[in-house]
TIVEXLO-647770 format. One record per residue (C-alpha): x, y, z; residue in one letter. Coordinates in nm, 4 decimals, padded with zeros to 6 digits. Example, Ala and Ser with C-alpha at 12.3 -4.5 7.8 and 13.67 -1.06 7.14 Angstrom:
2
((01.2300,-00.4500,00.7800),A)
((01.3670,-00.1060,00.7140),S)
# end
This chain:
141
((-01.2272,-00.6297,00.6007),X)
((-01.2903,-00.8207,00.2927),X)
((-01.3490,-00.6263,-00.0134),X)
((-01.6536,-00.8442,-00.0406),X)
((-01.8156,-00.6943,00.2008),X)
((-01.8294,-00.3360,-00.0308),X)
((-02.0201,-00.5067,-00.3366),X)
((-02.3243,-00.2220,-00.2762),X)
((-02.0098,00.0145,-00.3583),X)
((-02.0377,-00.1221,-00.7618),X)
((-02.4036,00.0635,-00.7531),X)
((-02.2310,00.4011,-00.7549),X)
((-02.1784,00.5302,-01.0476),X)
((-01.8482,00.6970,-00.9656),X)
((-01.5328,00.4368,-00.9424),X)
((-01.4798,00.4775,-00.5532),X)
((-01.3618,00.0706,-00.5154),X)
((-01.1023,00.1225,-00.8127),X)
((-00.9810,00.4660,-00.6876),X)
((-00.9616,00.3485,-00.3058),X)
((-00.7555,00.0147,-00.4508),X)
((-00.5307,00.2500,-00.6458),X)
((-00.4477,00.4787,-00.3643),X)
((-00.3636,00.1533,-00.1859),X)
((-00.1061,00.0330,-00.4262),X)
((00.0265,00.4030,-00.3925),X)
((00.0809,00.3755,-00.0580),X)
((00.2663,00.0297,-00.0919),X)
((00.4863,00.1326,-00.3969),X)
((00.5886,00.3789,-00.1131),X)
((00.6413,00.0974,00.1516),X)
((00.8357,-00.0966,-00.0735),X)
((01.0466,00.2035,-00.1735),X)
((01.1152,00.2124,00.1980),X)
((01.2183,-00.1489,00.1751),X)
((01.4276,-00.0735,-00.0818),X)
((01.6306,00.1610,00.0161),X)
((01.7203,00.0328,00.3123),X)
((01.8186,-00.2846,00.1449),X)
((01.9914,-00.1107,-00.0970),X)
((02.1779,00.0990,00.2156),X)
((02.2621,-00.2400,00.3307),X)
((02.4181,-00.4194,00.0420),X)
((02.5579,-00.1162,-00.0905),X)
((02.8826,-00.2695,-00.2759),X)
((03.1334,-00.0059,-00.2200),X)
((02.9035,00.2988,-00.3403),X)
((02.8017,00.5539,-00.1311),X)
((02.4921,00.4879,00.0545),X)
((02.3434,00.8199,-00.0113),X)
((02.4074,00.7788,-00.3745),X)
((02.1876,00.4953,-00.4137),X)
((01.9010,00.6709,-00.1878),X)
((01.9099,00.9481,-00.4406),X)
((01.8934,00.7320,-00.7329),X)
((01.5831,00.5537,-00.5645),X)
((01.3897,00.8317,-00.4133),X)
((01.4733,01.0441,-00.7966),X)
((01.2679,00.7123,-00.9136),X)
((01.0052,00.6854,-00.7317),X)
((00.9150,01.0833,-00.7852),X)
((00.8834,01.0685,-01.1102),X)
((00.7125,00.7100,-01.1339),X)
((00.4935,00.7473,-00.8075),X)
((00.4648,01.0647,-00.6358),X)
((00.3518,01.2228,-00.9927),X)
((00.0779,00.9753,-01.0863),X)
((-00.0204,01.0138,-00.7062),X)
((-00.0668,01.3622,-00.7773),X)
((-00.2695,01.2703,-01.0776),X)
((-00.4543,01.0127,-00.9428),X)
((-00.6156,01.2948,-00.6159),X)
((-00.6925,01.5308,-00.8739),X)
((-00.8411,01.2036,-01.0691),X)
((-01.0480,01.1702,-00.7182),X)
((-01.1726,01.4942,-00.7008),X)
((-01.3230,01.5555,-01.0037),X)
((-01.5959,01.2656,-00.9127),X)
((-01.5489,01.2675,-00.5501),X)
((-01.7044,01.6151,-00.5012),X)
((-01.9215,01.5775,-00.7958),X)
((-02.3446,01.5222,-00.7841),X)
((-02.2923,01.1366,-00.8159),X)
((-02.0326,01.1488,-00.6331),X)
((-02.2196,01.3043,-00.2741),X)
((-02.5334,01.1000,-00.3939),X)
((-02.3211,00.7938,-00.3393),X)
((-02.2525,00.8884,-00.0165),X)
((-02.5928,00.8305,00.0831),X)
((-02.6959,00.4990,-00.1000),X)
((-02.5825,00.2428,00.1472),X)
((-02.3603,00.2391,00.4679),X)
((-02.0853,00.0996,00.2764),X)
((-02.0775,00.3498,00.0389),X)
((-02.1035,00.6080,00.3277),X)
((-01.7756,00.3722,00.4368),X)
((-01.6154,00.3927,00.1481),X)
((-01.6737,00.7878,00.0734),X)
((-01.5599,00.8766,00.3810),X)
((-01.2352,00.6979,00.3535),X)
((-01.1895,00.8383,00.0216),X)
((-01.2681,01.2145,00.1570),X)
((-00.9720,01.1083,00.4056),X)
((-00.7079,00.9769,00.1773),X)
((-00.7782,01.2924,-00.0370),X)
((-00.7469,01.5251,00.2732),X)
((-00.4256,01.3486,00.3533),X)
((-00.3341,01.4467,-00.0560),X)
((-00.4113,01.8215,00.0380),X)
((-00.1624,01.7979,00.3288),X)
((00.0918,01.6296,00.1281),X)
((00.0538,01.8740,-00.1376),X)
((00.0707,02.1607,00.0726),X)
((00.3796,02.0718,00.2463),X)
((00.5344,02.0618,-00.0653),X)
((00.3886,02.3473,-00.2143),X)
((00.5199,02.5628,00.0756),X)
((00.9295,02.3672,00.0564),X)
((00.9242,02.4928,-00.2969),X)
((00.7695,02.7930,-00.2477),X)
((01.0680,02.8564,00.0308),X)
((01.3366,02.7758,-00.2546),X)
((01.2208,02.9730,-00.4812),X)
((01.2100,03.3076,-00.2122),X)
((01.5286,03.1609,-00.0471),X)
((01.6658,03.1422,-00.4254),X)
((01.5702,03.4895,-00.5211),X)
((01.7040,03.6320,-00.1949),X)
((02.0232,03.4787,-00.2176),X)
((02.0423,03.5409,-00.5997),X)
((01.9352,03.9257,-00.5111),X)
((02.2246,03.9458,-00.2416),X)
((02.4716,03.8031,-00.4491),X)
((02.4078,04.0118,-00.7114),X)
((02.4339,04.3394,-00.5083),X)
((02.7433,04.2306,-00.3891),X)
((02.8902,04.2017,-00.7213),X)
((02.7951,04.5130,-00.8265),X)
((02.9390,04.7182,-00.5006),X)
((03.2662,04.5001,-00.5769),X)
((03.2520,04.6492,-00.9608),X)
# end
């Protein structure tokens, strides 16, 4: 669908277009990354594959994944907001366009989540390890 097509979308005063075009290039930087790596897995020169996956993936989570993050906290504040719901309303396209960006940010909250809850099992699988250990030492002592 051409982008064309979603002109009535420039009538709303919140930046849906830019922030749906955005998220786009987000998800590409993350197809490319893909790309990459398994180029780079490929032509790896003698170094250890998993090496150069860690060097890429430590990349793109502090170039990417972070202004991701940004960016669906970005889309909430106007998403949710009065202009926001009124542009759901002001042409089909917008209605389009709003509920694709309600999806993407859904997709966000998943995302987020998932992550939330690995590094919320570190940290307790952390403490109880570092709570065992320690009571170990101290029956040793």
């Amino acid at each position: 669908m051409p982008i064309t097509r979603y002109r009535e979308g420039m009538m709303c005063k919140t930046p849906i277009i830019i922030w749906l075009i955005v998220a786009a290039g987000i998800y590409l930087a993350s197809l490319i990354r893909n790309i990459i790596v398994i180029i780079a897995i490929h032509n790896n020169d003698g170094r250890s594959p998993k090496d150069i996956k860690q060097r890429i993936e430590f990349l793109y989570i502090c170039l990417v994944m972070n202004f991701e993050v940004a960016w669906l906290i970005y889309g909430n504040t106007f998403h949710y907001s009065r202009d926001g719901i009124a542009c759901m309303n002001l042409t089909p396209s917008t209605h389009q366009l709003w509920i694709l960006m309600m999806l993407i940010l859904g997709i966000g909250y998943v995302v987020m989540l998932l992550y939330g809850i690995v590094i919320l099992a570190i940290i307790i699988g952390g403490t109880l390890i570092m709570c065992c250990y320690r009571d170990q030492v101290s029956e040793i002592n």
